[in-house]
Every structure is written in structure tokens, then in C-alpha cells.
C-alpha positions as CSV (number, residue, x, y, z in Angstrom):
1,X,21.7,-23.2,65.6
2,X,24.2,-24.4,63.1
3,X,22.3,-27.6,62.6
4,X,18.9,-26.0,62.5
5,X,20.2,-23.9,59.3
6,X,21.5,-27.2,57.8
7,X,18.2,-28.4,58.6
8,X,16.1,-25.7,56.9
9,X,18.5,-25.9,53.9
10,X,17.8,-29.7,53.4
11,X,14.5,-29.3,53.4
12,X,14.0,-26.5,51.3
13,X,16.7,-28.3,48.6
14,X,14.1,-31.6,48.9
15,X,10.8,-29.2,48.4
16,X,12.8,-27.7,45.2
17,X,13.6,-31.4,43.8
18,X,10.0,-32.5,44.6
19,X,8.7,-29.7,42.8
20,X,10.8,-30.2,39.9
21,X,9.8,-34.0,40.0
22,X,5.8,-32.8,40.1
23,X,6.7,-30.0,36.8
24,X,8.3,-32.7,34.8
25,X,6.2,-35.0,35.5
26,X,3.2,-33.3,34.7
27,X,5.1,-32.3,31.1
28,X,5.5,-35.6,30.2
29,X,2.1,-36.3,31.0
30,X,1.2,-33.4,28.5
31,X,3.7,-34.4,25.7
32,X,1.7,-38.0,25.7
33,X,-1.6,-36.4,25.8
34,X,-0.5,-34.1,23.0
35,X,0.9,-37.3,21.1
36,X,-2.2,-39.4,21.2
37,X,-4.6,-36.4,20.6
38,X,-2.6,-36.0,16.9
39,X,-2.7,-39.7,16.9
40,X,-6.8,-39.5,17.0
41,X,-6.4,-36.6,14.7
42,X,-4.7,-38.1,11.8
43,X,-7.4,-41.7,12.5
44,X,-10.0,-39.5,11.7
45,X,-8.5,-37.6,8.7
46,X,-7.6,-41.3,7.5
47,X,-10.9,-42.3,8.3
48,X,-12.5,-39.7,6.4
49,X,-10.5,-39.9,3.4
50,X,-10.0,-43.4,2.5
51,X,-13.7,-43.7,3.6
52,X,-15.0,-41.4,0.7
53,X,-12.6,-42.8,-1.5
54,X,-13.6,-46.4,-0.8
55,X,-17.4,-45.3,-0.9
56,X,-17.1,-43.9,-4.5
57,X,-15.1,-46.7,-6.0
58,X,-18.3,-49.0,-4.6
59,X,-20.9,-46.7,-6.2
60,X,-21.9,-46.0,-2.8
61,X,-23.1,-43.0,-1.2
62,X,-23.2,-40.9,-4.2
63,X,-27.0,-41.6,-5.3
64,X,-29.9,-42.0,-2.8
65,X,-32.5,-45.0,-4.1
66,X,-36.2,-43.4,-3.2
67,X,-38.1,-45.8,-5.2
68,X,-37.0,-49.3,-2.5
């Protein structure tokens, strides 16, 4: 009887680690997903900015040529 309490104990004590394993896990997995999606972000503010400032110093994009 004594051993079959012992038992259940151990088990329940190694479901409670594994669950904490599967939570943190599953944050860390979040954190990076959170780090490359402001990653992607701040590309495409880059992008945008140094693409309209590079466009303008070239004369670009600022007047359409209908007559070619």
C-alpha cells in the first residue's frame, strides 16, 4: 500500500516536471517568434525608408514619363 502511494507520488511529480518542460518550452518558442517578427518589422520600416530616401536622391519615382 505504502509503495503504491510512493508510486502515485512519483508519477504525478514526473507529469508536473513534464508539464513544466512542455510550458517553457512552448515560451521560448514564443519569445523567438516574437524576436524575429520585430526583426521582419524593423527590415521593412528600413526598407521603406532608406528606399524612398534612395529613390529621391536618384530622381526616381517622383515624376511619371507619359510621353516614352
Amino acid at each position: 500500500m505504502i509503495t503504491a502511494i510512493a508510486a502515485d507520488a512519483t508519477q504525478m511529480k514526473q507529469a508536473e516536471q513534464a508539464t513544466n518542460m512542455a510550458v517553457a518550452v512552448a515560451k521560448k518558442g514564443q519569445e523567438v517568434q516574437k524576436m524575429m517578427g520585430e526583426g521582419a518589422m524593423k527590415l521593412i520600416e528600413s526598407a521603406s525608408v532608406n528606399g524612398d530616401a534612395a529613390a529621391k536622391a536618384q530622381g526616381k519615382g517622383s515624376i511619371i514619363n507619359v510621353v516614352a
